[in-house]
C-alpha positions in Angstrom: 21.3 -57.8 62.5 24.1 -59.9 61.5 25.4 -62.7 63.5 28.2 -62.5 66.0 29.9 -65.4 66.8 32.3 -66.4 69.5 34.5 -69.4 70.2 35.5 -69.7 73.5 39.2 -70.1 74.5 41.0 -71.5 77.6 42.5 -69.1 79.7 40.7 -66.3 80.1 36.8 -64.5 79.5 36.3 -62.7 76.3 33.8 -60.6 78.0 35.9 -58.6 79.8 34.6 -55.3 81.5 37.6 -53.2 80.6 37.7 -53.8 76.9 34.5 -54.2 76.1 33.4 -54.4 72.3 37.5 -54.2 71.2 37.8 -57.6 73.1 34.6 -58.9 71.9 36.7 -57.8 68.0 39.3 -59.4 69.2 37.5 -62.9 69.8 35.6 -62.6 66.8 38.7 -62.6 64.5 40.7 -64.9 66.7 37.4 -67.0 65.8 38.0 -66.5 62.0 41.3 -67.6 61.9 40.6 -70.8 63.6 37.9 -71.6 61.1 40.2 -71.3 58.2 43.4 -72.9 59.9 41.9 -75.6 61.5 38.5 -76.5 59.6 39.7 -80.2 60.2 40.6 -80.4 63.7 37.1 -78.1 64.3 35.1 -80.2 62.7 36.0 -83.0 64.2 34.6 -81.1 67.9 31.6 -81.3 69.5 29.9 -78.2 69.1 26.8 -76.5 71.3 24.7 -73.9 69.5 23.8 -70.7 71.3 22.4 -67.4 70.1 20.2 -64.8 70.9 19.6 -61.8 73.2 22.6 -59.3 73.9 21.1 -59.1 77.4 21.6 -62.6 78.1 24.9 -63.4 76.3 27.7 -62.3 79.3 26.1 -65.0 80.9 26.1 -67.4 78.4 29.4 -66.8 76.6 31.0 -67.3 80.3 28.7 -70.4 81.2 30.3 -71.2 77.7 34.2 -70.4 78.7 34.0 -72.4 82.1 32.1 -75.3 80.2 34.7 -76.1 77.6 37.8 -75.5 80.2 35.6 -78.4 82.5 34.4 -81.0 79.6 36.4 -79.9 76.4 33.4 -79.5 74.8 32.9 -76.3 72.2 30.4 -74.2 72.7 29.4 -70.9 70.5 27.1 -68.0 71.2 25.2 -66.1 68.7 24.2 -62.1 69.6 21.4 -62.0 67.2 18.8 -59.9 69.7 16.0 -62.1 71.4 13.8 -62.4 68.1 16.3 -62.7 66.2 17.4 -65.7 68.3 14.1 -66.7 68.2 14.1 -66.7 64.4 17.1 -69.3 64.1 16.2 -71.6 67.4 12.5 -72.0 65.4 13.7 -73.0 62.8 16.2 -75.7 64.2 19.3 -73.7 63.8 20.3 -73.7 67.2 20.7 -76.1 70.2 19.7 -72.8 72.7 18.3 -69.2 72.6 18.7 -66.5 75.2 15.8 -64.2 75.6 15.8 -61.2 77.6 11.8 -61.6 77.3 9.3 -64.7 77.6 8.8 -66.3 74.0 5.8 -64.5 72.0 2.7 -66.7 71.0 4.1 -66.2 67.0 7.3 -67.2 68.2 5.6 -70.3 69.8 3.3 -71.3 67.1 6.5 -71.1 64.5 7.8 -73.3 66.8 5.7 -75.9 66.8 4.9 -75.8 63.4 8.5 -76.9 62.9 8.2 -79.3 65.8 10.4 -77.7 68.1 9.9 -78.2 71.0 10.9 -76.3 74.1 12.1 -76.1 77.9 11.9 -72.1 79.3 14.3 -71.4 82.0 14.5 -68.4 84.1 18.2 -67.8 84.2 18.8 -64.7 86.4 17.4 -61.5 87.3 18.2 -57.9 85.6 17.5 -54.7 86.1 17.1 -52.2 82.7 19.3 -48.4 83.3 18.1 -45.6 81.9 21.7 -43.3 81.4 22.2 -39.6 80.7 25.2 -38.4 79.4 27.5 -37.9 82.6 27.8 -33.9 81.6 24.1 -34.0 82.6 23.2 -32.1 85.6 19.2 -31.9 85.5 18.1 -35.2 84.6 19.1 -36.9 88.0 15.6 -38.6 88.3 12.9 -39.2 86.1 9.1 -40.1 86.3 7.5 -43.0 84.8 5.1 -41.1 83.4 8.0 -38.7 82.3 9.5 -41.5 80.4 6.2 -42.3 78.7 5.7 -38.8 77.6 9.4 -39.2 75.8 9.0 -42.9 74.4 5.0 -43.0 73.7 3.9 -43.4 70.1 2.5 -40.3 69.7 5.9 -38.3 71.1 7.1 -38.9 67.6 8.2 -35.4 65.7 6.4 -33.5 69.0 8.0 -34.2 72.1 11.8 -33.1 70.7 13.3 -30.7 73.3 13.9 -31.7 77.0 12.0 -28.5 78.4 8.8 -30.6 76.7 9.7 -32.6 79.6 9.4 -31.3 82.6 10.1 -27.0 82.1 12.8 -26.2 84.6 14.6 -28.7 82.1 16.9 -26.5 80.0 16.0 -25.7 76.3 17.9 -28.3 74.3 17.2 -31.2 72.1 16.2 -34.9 73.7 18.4 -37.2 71.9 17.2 -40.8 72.5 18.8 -44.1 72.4 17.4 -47.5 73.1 17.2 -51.6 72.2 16.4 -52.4 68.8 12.9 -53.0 68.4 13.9 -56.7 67.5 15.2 -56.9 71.4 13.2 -58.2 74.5 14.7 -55.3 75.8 13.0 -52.7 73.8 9.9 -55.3 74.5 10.1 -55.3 78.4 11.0 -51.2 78.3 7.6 -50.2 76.4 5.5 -52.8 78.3 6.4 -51.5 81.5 6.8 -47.4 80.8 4.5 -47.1 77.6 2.0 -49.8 78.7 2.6 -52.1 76.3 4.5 -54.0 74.6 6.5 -53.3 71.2 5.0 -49.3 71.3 7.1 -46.6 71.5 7.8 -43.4 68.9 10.0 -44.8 65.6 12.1 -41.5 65.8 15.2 -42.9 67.9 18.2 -44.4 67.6 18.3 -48.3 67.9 20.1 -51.2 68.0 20.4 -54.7 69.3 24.1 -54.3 70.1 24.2 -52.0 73.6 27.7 -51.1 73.2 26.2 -48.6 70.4 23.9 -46.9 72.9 27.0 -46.9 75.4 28.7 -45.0 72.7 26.2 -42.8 71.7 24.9 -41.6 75.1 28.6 -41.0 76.4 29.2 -38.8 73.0 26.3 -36.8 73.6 25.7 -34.5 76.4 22.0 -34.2 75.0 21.3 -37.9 75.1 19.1 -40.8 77.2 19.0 -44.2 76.8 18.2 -47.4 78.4 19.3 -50.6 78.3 20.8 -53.9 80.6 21.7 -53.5 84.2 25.4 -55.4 83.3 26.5 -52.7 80.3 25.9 -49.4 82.5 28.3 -51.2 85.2 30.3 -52.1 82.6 30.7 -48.7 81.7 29.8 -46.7 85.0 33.0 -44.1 84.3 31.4 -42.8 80.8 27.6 -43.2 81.5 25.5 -41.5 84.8 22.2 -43.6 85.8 18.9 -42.1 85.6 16.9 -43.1 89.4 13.4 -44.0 88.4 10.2 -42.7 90.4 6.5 -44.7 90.1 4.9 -41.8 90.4 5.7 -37.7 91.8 6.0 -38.7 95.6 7.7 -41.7 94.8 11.3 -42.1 96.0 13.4 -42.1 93.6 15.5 -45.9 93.2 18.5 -46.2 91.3 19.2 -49.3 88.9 21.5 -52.0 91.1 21.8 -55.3 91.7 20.4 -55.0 95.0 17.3 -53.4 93.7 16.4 -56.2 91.4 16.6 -58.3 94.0 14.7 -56.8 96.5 12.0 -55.8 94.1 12.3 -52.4 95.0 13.6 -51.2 91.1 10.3 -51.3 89.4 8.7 -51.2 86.8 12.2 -52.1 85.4 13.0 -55.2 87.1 12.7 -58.7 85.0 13.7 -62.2 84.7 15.5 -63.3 81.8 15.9 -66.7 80.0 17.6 -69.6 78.0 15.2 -71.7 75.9 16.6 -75.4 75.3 15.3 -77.2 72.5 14.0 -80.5 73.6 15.3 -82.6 70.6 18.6 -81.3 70.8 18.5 -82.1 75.0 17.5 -85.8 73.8 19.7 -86.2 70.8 23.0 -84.9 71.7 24.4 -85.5 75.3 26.9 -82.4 75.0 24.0 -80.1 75.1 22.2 -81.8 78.2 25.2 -81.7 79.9 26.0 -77.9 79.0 22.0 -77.0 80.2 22.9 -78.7 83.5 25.5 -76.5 83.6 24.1 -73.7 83.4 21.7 -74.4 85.8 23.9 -76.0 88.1 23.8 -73.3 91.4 27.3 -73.9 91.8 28.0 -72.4 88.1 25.1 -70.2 88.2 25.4 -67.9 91.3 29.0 -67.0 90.7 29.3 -66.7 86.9 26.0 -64.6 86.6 26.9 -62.2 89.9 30.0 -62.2 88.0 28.9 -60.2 84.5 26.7 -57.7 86.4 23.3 -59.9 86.8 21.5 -61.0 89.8 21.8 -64.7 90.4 18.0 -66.7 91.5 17.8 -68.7 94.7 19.5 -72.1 95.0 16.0 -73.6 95.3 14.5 -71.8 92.2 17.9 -72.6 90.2 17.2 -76.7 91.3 13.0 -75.9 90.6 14.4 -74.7 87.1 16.8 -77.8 86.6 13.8 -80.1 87.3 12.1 -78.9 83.8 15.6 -80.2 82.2 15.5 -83.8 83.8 11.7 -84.3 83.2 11.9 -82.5 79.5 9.1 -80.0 80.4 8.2 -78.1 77.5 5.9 -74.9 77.2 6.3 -71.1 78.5 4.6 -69.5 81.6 3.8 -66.5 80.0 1.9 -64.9 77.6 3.8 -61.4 77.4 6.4 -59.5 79.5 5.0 -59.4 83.0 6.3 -56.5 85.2 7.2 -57.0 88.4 6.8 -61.0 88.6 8.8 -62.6 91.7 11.2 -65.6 91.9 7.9 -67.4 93.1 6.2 -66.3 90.6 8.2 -68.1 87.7 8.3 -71.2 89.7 4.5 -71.5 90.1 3.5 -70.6 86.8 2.1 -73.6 84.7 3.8 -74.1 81.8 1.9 -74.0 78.7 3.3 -75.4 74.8 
């Protein structure tokens, strides 16, 4: 997926709920035509290096905002999908990655092949939606096991008509839109409905970019989709969530803030992450500063409630900040984990 790029600018968020991907346009050629009119005077700035999950970037690109209106400092953010961020960050490309999964073992090995070394840190909590089309009047709640029998492998070219569903469904085609299979997103999804991780039928529509799955489920009365808890509020008056059942005498539980919070949303409930490089925390004081930042509680609890997440515990966001000051590298996981608690990521042992 190509790279997106945004500068931030005093004054006001460029992620802003109303406008969406126009805004986000808007940025990206404001971007452009600073690059070309003022290559000298940009060069000359100090300059933090972010990319990585779509998930994960609200957060960043407003960590980003408030951090250059506080220290002056630059800072751009990369939408590249989580491997994709991966990909770069491996290979020394960027200062920081944000991953809306835990880094895979390939990931980690390219990694230290290249001597990159880094510090994992839980950022916030998100919940993924599954959305219908809001001209859908059946569909109010859904089954895990009725989301497996739609996303599984062997659905492909079979399981094509929502009456294949469940049969008091009506008799029309199951249109289906979800993360690009380079996302965490699309990682976490099939690890917690499928049963594991990176499986699901090749027949769908993709992409790393959610507003095109906001787009395609709202133009298609037919349609289902999943991704980020923060893109369905962004765009609650075109989209209608999907409540989610464990099993058939399961309650059914809506996608919310609350939910991820509690713990009550599951399977689809998960932490997501920033990924520091160690060198670059070492070797340039602009991006220790900016990782303090970001875990700072006092930055941390309003900016991420702000874009739609669910900020973590003062005490987990200072546990966090600890693996900054005393450079702690390595991940606590070896795969998405579904349902892991706050206390959870704080215990694990890290591993590099």
């Amino acid at each position: 997926m190509p790279r997106k790029e945004v500068a931030f600018r005093p004054g006001g968020r460029s992620f802003d709920s109303q406008k969406g991907m126009s805004m986000k346009l808007t940025t990206l050629a404001l971007t452009a035509a600073v690059a070309l009119t003022g290559a000298a005077s940009a060069s000359a700035q100090t300059i933090v290096q972010v990319d990585g999950s779509s998930t994960v970037f609200p957060i960043s690109e407003a960590m980003g905002e408030e951090f250059q209106k506080e220290t002056k400092i630059r800072v751009t953010v990369g939408l590249s999908g989580t491997g994709g961020g991966f990909k770069k960050f491996c290979r020394g490309e960027t200062d920081a990655t944000g991953a809306s999964r835990p880094i895979r073992k390939g990931e980690a090995d390219e990694c230290k092949k290249n001597g990159i070394e880094y510090i994992e840190l839980p950022v916030a909590l998100d919940a993924l939606a599954v959305i219908v089309n809001p001209k859908n009047k059946f569909a109010s709640e859904l089954t895990v096991a009725e989301l497996k029998k739609m996303w599984e492998p062997e659905a492909q070219g079979k399981i094509t008509n929502w009456n294949q569903i469940r049969s008091s469904f009506p008799d029309a085609p199951l249109k289906l839109f979800g993360a690009g299979t380079d996302s965490g997103t699309y990682d976490y999804f099939t690890a917690a409905i499928v049963g594991k991780e990176h499986s699901s039928r090749g027949d769908f529509t993709a992409s790393e970019d959610d507003n095109v799955l906001v787009q395609g489920v709202a133009g298609d009365v037919n349609a289902i989709g999943f991704f980020g808890l923060a893109y369905y509020i962004e765009n609650k008056d075109k989209l209608k969530a999907v409540a989610i059942k464990l099993n058939d005498s399961a309650k059914g539980v809506l996608p919310s803030v609350e939910g991820a919070k509690t713990g009550s949303y599951q399977p689809l409930s998960r932490p997501i992450f920033m990924y520091f490089s160690k060198k670059s925390l070492d070797t340039k004081p602009e991006v220790l500063k900016f990782a303090e930042f970001y875990m700072n509680p006092k930055h941390s609890t309003k900016l991420v409630a702000e874009v739609g997440y669910v900020p973590l515990p003062e005490p987990a966001l200072k546990a966090f900040a600890e693996r900054v000051t005393k450079r702690q590298v390595g991940t606590g996981f070896t795969g998405s984990k579904i349902g892991v608690s706050v206390e959870d990521l704080i215990k694990e042992p890290l591993v590099y």
